[in-house]
N, C-alpha and C positions, 0 to 999 in steps of 0.2 A: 658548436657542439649542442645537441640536446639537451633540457633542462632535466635532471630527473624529478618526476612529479610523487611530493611525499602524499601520505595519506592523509587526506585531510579529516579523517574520522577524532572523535575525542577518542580519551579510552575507555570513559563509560560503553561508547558504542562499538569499539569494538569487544571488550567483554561482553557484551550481550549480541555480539555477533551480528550487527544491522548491516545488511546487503538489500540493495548493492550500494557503491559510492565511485564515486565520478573525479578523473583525472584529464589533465590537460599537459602537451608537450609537443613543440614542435615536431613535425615529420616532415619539411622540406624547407632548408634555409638558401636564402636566397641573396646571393652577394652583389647588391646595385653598384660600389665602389669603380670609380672614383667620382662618379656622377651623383649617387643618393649612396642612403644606410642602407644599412641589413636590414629583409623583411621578412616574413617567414609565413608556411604553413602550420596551422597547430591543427592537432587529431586532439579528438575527445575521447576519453576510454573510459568503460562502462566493466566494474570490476567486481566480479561474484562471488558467490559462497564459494565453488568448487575451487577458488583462486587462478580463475583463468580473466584474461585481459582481452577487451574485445573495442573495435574501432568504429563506434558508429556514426564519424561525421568529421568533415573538418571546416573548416573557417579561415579565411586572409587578415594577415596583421600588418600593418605600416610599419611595423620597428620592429627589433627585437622583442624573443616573448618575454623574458627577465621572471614575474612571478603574475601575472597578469589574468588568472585563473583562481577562482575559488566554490565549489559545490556544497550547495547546503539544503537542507529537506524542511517543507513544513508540511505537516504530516506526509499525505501521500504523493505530495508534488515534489519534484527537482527540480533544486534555481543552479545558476551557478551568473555568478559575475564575471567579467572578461571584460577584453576590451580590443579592438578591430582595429580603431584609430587611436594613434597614443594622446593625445586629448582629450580621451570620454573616456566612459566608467559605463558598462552597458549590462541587460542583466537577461540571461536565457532561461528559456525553461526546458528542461531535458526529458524524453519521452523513452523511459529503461529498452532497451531492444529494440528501437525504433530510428535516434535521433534527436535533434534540439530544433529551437526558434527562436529566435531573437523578439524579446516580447517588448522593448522600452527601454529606455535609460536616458544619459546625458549624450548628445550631440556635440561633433567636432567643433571645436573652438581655437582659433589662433592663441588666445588668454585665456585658454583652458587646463585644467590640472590632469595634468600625467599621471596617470597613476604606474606604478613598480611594481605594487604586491596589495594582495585583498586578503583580510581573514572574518571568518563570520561566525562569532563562539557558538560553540552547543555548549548554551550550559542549562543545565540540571539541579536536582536538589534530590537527597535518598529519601525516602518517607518510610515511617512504621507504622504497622496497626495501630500497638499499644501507647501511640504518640498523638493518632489523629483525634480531631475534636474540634472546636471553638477556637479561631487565633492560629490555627494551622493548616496548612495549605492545601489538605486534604479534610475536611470535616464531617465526614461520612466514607468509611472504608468501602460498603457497601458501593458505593456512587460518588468515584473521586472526582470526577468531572463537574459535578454541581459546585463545586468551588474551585475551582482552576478558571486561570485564563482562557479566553477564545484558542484555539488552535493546539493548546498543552495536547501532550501526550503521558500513558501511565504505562509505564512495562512492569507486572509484579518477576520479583525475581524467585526462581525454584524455589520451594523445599520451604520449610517456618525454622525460627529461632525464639530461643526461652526469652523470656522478657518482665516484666513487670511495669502494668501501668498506672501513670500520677489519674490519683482517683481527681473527680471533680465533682464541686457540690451541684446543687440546682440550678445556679445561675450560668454553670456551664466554667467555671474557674476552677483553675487546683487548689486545693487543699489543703492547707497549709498547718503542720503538726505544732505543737505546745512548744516545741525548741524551735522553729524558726524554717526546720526541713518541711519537706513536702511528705505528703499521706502515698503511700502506695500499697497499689493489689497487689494480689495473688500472682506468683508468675507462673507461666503458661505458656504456651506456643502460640505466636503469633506470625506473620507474613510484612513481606515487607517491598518495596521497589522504587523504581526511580519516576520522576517526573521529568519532563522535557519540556521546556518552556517554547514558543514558537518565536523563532531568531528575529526580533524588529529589530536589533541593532549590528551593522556592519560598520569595517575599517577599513580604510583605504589609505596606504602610503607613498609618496609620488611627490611632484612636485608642478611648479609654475614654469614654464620656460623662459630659462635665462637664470635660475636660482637652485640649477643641477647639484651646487655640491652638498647638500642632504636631504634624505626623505624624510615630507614631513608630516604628519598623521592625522587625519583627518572623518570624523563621523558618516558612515550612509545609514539613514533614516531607512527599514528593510520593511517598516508595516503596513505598505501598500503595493508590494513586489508582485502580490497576486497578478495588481492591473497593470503590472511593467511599469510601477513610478516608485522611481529612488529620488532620495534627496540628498545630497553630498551639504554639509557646512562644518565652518572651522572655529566649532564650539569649544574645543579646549586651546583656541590659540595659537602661535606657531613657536606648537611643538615637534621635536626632532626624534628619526627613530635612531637609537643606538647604530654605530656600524660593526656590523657583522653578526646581526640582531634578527631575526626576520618576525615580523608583522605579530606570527599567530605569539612568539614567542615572549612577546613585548606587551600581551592586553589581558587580561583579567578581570572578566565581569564576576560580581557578589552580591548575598542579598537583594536582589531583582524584583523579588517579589515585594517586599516591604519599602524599602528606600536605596533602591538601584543605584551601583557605586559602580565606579571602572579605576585599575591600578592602571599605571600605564608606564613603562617601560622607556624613559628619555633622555637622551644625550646632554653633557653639560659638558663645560667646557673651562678652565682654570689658569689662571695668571701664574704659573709655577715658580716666578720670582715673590709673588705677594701673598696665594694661597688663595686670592679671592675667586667667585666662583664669576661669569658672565652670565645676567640675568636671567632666568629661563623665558624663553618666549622673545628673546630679541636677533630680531632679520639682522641679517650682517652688515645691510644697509643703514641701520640705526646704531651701530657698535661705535662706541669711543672709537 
């Protein structure tokens, strides 16, 4: 049966309405049995303002599609990750009303990692007028770009709200009142909007052949995706994703900008006669 393909937008983007966004799902499955597995066609679909779905391209996969699909935008380019052979992790670039390319990625591997499912945060951070300055991420409202990262993006959002901001002295620091509180102005109507960081970090959950029974999660390095090169490594260990958990639902990027954190969403497992818990991070090949 076909996979239904969710929306991979946040919801910052979809409140602010960014179109288009790109979906993946087989459109011809192909049953080898008893000789080989299931292999499939998968269509790309390219999904508009007016809320119409349209097919511009499709691609062969060695296996089942399972979740094998993920689009993600730095500024005006379309990537999406995917994967052709179930032992790579490959990354296209999409061309809106046109079609995709396969630009680079990781090559088939007997001892290669499987990937199941990709997710690739948009995350964001809200900015106000009355907030920018020195030590925030916008330091000139006028020119929020002079301080943001390469590739950020700024969407101001409609209409101003009242506000009030922490005054600062000369050296560009707030101000801090005789009780201990902060000095504030006048309030007034100010503007405000989001920032969009440019995605360097993806996820991939999958696994090793021969070690099917959980997906387990793993970093793609995305900030050189331009030139079609990803890096997959198993920097947080082997760790597991929950079952019945999917990918986007399981990571959580924070504070990105100052000292970049990731939650992350992982399976444990419990001695229900003793309460103990089994290590996190232990192959079941290492298990008492």
């Amino acid at each position: 049966m076909p996979v239904e393909a969710a929306d991979p937008r946040s919801e910052t983007a979809k409140d602010l309405k960014e179109f288009p966004y790109f979906t993946a799902s087989p459109v011809k499955v192909i049953d080898n049995r008893p000789r080989a597995w299931e292999t499939c066609e998968v269509g790309v679909f390219e999904h508009g303002l007016d809320g119409g779905e349209k097919l511009i391209g499709t691609y062969e996969r060695n296996y089942r599609f399972l979740h094998t699909f993920w689009w993600f935008r730095r500024g005006s380019r379309h990537f999406a990750l995917y994967s052709t052979e179930y032992t790579a992790t490959r990354v296209m670039e999409i061309f809106p009303g046109d079609g995709f390319k396969d630009i680079g990625g990781e090559e088939p591997a007997s001892g290669g990692f499987c990937p199941v499912e990709f997710y690739v945060p948009d995350y964001r951070e809200h900015a106000s007028q009355e907030y920018c300055g020195p030590g925030r991420a916008i330091t000139d409202w006028n020119a929020p770009f002079d301080s943001l990262p390469k590739g950020s993006e700024f969407t101001k959002v409609q209409g101003t709200h009242r506000g009030r901001p922490k005054l600062r002295g000369p050296d560009g620091q707030f101000l801090q009142a005789e009780n201990g509180g902060w000095v504030w102005g006048d309030q007034g109507d100010y503007e405000s909007g989001w920032i969009k960081f440019p995605p360097h970090h993806g996820f991939v959950a999958g696994c090793i052949w021969g070690d099917d029974s959980s997906w387990k999660i793993q970093h793609l390095d995305l900030s050189r995706v331009e030139e079609g090169i990803i890096q997959r490594d198993e920097r947080f260990g082997y760790i597991e994703l929950p079952r019945s958990v999917h990918l986007r639902d399981a990571i959580h990027l924070y504070n990105l900008r100052e000292a970049p954190r990731v939650q992350i969403a992982v399976s444990t497992t419990w001695d229900l006669h003793t309460g103990k818990m089994k290590p996190i991070g232990t192959a079941p090949w290492d298990e008492e």
